[in-house]
C-alpha positions as CSV (number, residue, x, y, z in Angstrom):
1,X,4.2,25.9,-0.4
2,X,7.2,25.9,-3.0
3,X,10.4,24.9,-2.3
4,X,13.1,25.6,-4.8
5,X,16.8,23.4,-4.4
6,X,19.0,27.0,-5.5
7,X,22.3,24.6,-5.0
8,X,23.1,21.0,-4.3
9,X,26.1,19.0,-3.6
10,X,26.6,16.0,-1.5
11,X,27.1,17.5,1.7
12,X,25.8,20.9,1.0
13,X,22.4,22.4,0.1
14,X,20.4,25.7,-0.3
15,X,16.7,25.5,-0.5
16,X,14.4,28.5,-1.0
17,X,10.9,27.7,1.4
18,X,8.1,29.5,0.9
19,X,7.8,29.7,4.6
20,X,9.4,31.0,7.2
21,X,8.0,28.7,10.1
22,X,8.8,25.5,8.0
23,X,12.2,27.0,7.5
24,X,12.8,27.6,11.2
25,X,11.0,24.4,11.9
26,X,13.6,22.7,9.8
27,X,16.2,24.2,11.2
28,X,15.6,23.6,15.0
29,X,15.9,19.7,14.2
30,X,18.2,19.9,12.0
31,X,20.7,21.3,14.4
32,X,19.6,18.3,16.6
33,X,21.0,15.8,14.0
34,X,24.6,15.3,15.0
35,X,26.1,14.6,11.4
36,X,24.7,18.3,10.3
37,X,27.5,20.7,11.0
38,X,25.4,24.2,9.9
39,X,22.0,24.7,9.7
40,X,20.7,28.1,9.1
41,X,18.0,30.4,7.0
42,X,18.6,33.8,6.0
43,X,15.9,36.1,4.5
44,X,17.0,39.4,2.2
45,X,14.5,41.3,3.1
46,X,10.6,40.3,4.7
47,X,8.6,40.3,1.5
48,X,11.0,37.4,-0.2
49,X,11.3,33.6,0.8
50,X,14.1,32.5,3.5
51,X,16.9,30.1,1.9
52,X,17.7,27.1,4.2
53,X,21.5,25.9,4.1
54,X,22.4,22.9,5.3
55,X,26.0,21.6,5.7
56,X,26.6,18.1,7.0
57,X,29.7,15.7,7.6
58,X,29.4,11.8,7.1
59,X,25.9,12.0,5.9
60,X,24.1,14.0,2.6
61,X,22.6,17.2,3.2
62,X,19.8,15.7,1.2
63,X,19.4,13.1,4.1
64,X,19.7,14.8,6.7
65,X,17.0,17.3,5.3
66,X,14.8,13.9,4.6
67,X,15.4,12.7,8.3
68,X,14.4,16.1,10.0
69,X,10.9,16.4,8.0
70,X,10.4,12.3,9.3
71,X,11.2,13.2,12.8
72,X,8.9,16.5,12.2
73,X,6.1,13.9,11.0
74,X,6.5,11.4,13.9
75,X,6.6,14.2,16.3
76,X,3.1,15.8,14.7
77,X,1.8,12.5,14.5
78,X,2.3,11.7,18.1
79,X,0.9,15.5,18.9
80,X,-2.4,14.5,17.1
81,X,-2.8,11.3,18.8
82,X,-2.6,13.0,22.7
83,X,-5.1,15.5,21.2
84,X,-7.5,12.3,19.8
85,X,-7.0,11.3,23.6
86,X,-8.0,14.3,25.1
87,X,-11.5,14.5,22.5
């Protein structure tokens, strides 16, 4: 999966993801993170990659992209394990 940084400042960023469910992914906890004041994708049209902006307040857009993918990990992590349990 490529992802492309299309603009980047401290608290604003625009990604292009090769994926739309990592995109929406990212978004959903993003949106949890209190210090992110807009998260959102947009696609032009369904054969081209979304673009993920993130806007954030007291914290970097970088950051708060870095945190969300951690808390993705944990939470996948912690997925696998119950499964593991299960087996």
């Amino acid at each position: 999966m490529e992802i492309n940084v299309l603009s980047d400042s401290k608290e604003e960023i625009e990604v292009e993801i090769g994926s739309l469910t990592i995109a929406e992914l990212l978004r959903v906890y993003l949106n949890q993170d209190s210090a992110v004041v807009f998260a959102a994708w947009k696609r032009e049209h369904y054969t081209k990659s979304p673009i993920l902006k993130v806007k954030t307040k007291g914290k970097t857009a970088k950051k708060a992209l870095s945190d969300a993918v951690s808390q993705i990990t944990k939470d996948l992590d912690k997925v696998e394990s119950n499964f593991k349990k299960i087996e």
